[in-house]
Structures are given as structure tokens and as C-alpha cells.
N, C-alpha and C positions, 0 to 999 in steps of 0.2 A: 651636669655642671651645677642647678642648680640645686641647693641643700632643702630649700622652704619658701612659700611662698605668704604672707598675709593680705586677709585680702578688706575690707571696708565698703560699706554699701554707702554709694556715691551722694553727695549732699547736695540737694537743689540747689537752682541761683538761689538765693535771698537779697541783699541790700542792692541798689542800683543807686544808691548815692551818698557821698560822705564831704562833711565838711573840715578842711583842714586850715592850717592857720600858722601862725610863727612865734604863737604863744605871747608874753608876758615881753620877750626880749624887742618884740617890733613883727613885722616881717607884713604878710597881706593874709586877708581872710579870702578861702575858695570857697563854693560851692560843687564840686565837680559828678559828676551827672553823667553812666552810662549811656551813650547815644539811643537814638529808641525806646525807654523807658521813660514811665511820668517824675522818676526820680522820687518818688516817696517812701522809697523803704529804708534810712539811713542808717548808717554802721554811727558808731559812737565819733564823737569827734576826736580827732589828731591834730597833736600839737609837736610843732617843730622848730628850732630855731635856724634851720636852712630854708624855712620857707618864706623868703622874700622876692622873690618871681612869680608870676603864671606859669612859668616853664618848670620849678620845681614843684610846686604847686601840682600841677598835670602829672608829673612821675609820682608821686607820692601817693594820688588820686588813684593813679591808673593799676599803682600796685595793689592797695587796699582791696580795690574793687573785681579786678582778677582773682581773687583767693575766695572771692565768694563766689566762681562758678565749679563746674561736676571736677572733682578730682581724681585719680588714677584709681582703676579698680582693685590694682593691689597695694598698699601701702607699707610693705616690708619686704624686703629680698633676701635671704641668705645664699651667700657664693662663699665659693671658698676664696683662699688669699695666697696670689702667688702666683708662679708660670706667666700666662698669660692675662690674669686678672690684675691689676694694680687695685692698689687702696683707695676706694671714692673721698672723695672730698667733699662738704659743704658748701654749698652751690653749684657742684657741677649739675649738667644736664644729664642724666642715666637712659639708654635709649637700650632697649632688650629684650630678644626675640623668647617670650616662655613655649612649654610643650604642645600649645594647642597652635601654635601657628601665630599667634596672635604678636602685638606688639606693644611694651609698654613704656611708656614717654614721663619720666616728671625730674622737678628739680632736687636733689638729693637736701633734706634738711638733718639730718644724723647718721653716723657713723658708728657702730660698738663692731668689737673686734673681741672675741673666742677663743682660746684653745683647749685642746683634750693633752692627758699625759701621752695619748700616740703620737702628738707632735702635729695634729688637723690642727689648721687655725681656718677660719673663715670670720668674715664680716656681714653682719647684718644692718642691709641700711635701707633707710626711711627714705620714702619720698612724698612729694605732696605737700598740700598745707595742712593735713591731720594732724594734731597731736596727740599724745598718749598721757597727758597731762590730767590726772581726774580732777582735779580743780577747776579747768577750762570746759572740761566736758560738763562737768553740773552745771557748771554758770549756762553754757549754752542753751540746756532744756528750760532756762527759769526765762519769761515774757522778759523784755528788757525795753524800755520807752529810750530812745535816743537824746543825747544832749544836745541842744538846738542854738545856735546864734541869735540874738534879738535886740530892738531898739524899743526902751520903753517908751511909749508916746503920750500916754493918758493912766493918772490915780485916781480912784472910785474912791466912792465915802464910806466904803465896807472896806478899806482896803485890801484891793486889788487891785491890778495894774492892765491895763491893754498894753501888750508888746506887738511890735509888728519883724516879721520874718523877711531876711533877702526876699523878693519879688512878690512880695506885699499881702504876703497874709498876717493876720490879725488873730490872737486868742486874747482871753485874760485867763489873768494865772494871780496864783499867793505869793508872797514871799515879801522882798522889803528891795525898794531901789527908789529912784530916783528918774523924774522923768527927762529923757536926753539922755540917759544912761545904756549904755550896750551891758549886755547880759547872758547864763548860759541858763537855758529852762528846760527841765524834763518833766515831762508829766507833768505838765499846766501846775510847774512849781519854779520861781526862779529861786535857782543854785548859787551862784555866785555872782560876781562882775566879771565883763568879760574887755577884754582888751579893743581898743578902738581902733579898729586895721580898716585901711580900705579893701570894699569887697568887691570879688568878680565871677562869674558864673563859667564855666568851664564844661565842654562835651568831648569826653573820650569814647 
């Protein structure tokens, strides 16, 4: 039954925490925080404008943070198309037995569909949170510092700034604000202004 199989050497956890937020329109700032973890590996920040609950907040978090543990060891199927196979869809759940006995579990994210002039058509589909995107795959290998939420508290006469972070850490960094000012800082640099949400700390 089956045509091919791809397979992808599996990607460790990484981030165990991300802050999301409801951007520019309003909404609340999270913190959301894999349970059991110190929570310092952060994924970039995400901005939403459905996020004006703790409860959307928590979905949003819990999704993020799922895609960063081990994903399926094979990341491509080809089946043929037809009889007994139906066409996968985007989001379905693919659950399937390959030849060694084993069993493979993930959520379908692509569909491509095949044919030969004998009249075979098959489907090859993706699962997992891999992409085949080489744009995404170089960014990956490059260090990436995280965008951070912050309250500027204190300006120095070198100008630079003390920000302080949800649950009270402290750096200085460069850049230009204003003190009483919320902020987005990477790399002990602030980037922008950041929107004035009220914030809450969240364990998924």
C-alpha cells in the first residue's frame, strides 16, 4: 500500500516558554510557561488580536509550545489515491501502521496529489510541524535572541535604560524610550514600544 516513506531526524524540546499578547488592537499580555520548566528558553513573541482572555491566551501558548517537542519520525507518506484510501486533508489526524509493525501518529499539514500517464494517481502527504521551507530551515540554524516584554524603570547618563521584565528581572539595554514606558527588547537592545496590556503568568 505504501508508495514512500520520508523520514526526518527528530528535533529536541527547545523553547519552554512564549509570550503572547493581543498586539496594537488591545487584548492582555501572557507569559505562558511549560509546567515543570524554568521557562527560559523563549520562542519569539506572538501577537494576536483574539487574545483578550487568559483562556485564549492558554490556546494559543499551549499550541506554540507543543510544536517545539520530538516530532514523527517519518515526515512524508506517499499512498496511492482511491478504493479504500480517501484524500487527506489539512488537519486531519493520520494514524498508520508502516512495515516494520510500528505506528505513525501526526497531524497532516500538506497535501500534493500525482499522476503518471498509466492512470496511478497517489498523494503525498506531510505531517508534523516540519517544513520543507529553506527559508525557515536557515533561519533556524542562525542563534536568534528572543523578543522580550518590559517596563522601562531607570535612564543612565550614558544613555541607557534599566528595563524590568514580568516577575522582576532587571537588565540595561540601548536604544531610546522613555521611563514608564513598556517596550519590546532583544539583545539588551530595545526595538520598539510595546503596548500597555495588562499582564499574567500562565502554566500549561
Amino acid at each position: 500500500m505504501l508508495r514512500s516513506l520520508s523520514y526526518a531526524a527528530n528535533r529536541p524540546a527547545q523553547a519552554n516558554a512564549v509570550y503572547v499578547n493581543g498586539g496594537e488592537s488591545g487584548g492582555i499580555l501572557a507569559r505562558v510557561v511549560r509546567e515543570g520548566t524554568a521557562g527560559d528558553l523563549l520562542l519569539p513573541v506572538a501577537s494576536h488580536v483574539c487574545i483578550t482572555s487568559v483562556d485564549a491566551a492558554r490556546i494559543l501558548g499551549t499550541r506554540l509550545l507543543a510544536a517545539q517537542q520530538r516530532q514523527p519520525k517519518v515526515v512524508a507518506i506517499t499512498l496511492p489515491l482511491g478504493q479504500d484510501i480517501p484524500l487527506s486533508a489539512v488537519g486531519d489526524m493520520l494514524a498508520l501502521q508502516i512495515d516494520d509493525g510500528s505506528e505513525i501518529r501526526g497531524v497532516v499539514n500538506s497535501v500534493q496529489i500525482s499522476a503518471t500517464w498509466g492512470g496511478t494517481v497517489v498523494q503525498t502527504v506531510r505531517i508534523g510541524e516540519q517544513t520543507d521551507n529553506r527559508w525557515a530551515a536557515w533561519r533556524n540554524l542562525l542563534p536568534q535572541s528572543p523578543l522580550l516584554w518590559a517596563t522601562v524603570i531607570a535612564v543612565h547618563a550614558d544613555g541607557t535604560y534599566t528595563v524590568e521584565y514580568p516577575g522582576g528581572g532587571l537588565q540595561r539595554v540601548a536604544g531610546e524610550a522613555t521611563v514608564g514606558s513598556n517596550v519590546w527588547v532583544r539583545g539588551r537592545r530595545i526595538e520598539d514600544e510595546a503596548p500597555a496590556l495588562p499582564g499574567y503568568e500562565i502554566t500549561v
